[in-house]
DOVOTOR-879489 format. One record per residue: x, y, z of N, C-alpha, C in turn; residue number from 0; residue in three letters. Coordinates in Angstrom, 2 decimals, padded with zeros to 5 digits. Example, Ala and Ser with C-alpha at 12.3 -4.5 7.8 and 13.67 -1.06 7.14 Angstrom:
2
+---------+---------+---------+---------+---------+---------+---------+---------+---------+------+------+
:      nx :      ny :      nz :     cax :     cay :     caz :      cx :      cy :      cz : resi : resn :
+---------+---------+---------+---------+---------+---------+---------+---------+---------+------+------+
:  013.19 : -005.69 :  007.80 :  012.30 : -004.50 :  007.80 :  013.20 : -003.30 :  007.80 :    0 :  ALA :
:  012.85 : -002.25 :  007.08 :  013.67 : -001.06 :  007.14 :  012.90 :  000.03 :  007.87 :    1 :  SER :
+---------+---------+---------+---------+---------+---------+---------+---------+---------+------+------+
This chain:
47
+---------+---------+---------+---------+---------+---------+---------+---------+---------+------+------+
:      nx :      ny :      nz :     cax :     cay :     caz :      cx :      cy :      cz : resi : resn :
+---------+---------+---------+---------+---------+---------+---------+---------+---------+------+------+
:  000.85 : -001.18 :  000.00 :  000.00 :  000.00 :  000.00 :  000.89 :  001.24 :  000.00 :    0 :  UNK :
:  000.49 :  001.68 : -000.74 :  001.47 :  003.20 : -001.27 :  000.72 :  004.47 : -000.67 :    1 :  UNK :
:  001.25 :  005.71 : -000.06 :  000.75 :  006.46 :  000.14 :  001.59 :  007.69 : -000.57 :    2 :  UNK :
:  000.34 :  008.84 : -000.84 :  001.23 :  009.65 : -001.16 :  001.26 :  010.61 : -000.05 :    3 :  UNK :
:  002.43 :  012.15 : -000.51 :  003.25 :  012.65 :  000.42 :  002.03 :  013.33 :  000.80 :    4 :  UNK :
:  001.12 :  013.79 :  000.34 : -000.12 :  014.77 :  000.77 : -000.69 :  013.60 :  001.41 :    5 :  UNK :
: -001.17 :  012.50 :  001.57 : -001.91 :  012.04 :  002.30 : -001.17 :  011.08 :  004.06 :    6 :  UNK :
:  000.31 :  010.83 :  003.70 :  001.07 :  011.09 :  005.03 :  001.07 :  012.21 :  005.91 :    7 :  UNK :
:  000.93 :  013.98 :  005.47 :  000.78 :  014.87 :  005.64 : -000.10 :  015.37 :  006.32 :    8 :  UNK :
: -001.21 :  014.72 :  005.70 : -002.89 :  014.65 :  006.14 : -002.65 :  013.85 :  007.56 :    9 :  UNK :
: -002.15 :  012.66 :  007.58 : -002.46 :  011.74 :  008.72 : -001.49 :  011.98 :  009.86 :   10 :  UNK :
: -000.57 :  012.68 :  009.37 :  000.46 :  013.09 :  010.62 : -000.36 :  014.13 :  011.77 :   11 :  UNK :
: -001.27 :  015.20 :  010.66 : -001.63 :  016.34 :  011.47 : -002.85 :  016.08 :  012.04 :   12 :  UNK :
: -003.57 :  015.23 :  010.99 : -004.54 :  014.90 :  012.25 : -004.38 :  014.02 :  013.23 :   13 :  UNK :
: -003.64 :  013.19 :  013.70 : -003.27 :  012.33 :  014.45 : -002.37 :  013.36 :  015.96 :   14 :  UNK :
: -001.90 :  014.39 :  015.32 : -001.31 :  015.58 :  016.38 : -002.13 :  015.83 :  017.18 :   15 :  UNK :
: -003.50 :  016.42 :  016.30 : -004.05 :  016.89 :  016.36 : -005.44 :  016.61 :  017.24 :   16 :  UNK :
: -005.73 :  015.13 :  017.44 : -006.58 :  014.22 :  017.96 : -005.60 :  013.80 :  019.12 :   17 :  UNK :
: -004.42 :  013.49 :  019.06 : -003.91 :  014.07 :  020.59 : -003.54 :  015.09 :  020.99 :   18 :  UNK :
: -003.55 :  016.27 :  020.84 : -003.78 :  017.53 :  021.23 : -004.75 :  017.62 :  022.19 :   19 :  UNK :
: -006.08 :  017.13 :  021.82 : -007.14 :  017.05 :  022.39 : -007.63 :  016.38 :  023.50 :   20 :  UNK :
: -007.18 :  015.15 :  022.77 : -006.91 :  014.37 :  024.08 : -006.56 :  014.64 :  025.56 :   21 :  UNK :
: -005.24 :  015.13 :  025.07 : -004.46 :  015.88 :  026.50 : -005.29 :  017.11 :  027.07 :   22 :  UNK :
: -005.56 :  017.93 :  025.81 : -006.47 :  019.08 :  026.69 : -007.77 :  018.66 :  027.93 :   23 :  UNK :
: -008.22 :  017.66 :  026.88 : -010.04 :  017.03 :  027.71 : -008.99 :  016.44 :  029.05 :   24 :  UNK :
: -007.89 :  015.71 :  028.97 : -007.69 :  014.74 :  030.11 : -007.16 :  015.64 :  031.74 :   25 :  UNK :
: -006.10 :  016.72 :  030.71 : -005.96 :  018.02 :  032.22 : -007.06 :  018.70 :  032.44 :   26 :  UNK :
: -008.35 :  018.83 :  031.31 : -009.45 :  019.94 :  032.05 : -010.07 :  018.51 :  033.07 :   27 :  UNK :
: -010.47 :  017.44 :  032.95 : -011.09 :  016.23 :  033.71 : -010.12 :  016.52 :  035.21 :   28 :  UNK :
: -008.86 :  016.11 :  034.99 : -007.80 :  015.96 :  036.03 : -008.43 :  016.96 :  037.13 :   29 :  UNK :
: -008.19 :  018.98 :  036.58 : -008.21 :  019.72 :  036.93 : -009.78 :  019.81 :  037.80 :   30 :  UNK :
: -010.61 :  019.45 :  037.12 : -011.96 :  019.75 :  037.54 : -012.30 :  018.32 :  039.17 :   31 :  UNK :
: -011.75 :  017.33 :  038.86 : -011.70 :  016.41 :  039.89 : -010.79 :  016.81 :  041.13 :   32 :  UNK :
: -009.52 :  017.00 :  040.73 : -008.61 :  018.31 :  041.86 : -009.03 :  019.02 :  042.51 :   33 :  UNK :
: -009.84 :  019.83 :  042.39 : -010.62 :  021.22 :  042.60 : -011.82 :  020.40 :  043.44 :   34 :  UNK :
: -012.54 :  019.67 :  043.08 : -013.88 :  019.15 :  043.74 : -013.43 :  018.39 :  044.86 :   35 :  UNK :
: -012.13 :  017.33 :  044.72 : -011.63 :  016.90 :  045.90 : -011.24 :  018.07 :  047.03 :   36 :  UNK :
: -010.66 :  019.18 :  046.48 : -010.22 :  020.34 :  047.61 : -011.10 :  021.04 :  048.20 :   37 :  UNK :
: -012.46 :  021.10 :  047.51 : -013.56 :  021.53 :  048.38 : -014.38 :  020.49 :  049.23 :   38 :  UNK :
: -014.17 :  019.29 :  049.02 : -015.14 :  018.74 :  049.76 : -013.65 :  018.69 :  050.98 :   39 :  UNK :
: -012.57 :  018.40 :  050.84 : -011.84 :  018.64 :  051.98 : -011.72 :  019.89 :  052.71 :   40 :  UNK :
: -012.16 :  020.57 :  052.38 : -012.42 :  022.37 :  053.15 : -013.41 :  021.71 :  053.81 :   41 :  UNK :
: -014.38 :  021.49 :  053.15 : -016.26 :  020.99 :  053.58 : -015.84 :  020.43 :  054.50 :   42 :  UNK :
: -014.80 :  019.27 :  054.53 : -014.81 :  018.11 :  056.02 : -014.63 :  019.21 :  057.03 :   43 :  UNK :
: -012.93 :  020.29 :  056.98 : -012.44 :  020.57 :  057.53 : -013.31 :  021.58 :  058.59 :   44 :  UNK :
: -014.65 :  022.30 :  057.62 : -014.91 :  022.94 :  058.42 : -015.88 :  022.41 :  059.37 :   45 :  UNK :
: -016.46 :  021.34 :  058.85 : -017.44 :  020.59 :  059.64 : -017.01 :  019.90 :  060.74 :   46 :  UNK :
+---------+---------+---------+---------+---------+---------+---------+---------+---------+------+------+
């Protein structure tokens, strides 16, 4: 199977590009679970 140079081109950037995303969704998840753990530990603390 032969590819040409425009369609290696094509698959490099979207493949960047679909992990780009990846990583973004996985630190906003990380970040948003971080944050909810630190308030419910305030919540204990003050209770």
């Amino acid at each position: 199977m032969k590819f040409s140079v425009l369609e290696i081109f094509f698959i490099f950037w979207l493949s960047a590009f679909l992990w780009v995303l990846v990583e973004y969704l996985y630190q906003r998840i990380n970040r948003r679970e971080k944050s909810q753990l630190n308030l419910e530990s305030l919540e204990k603390d003050r209770g």
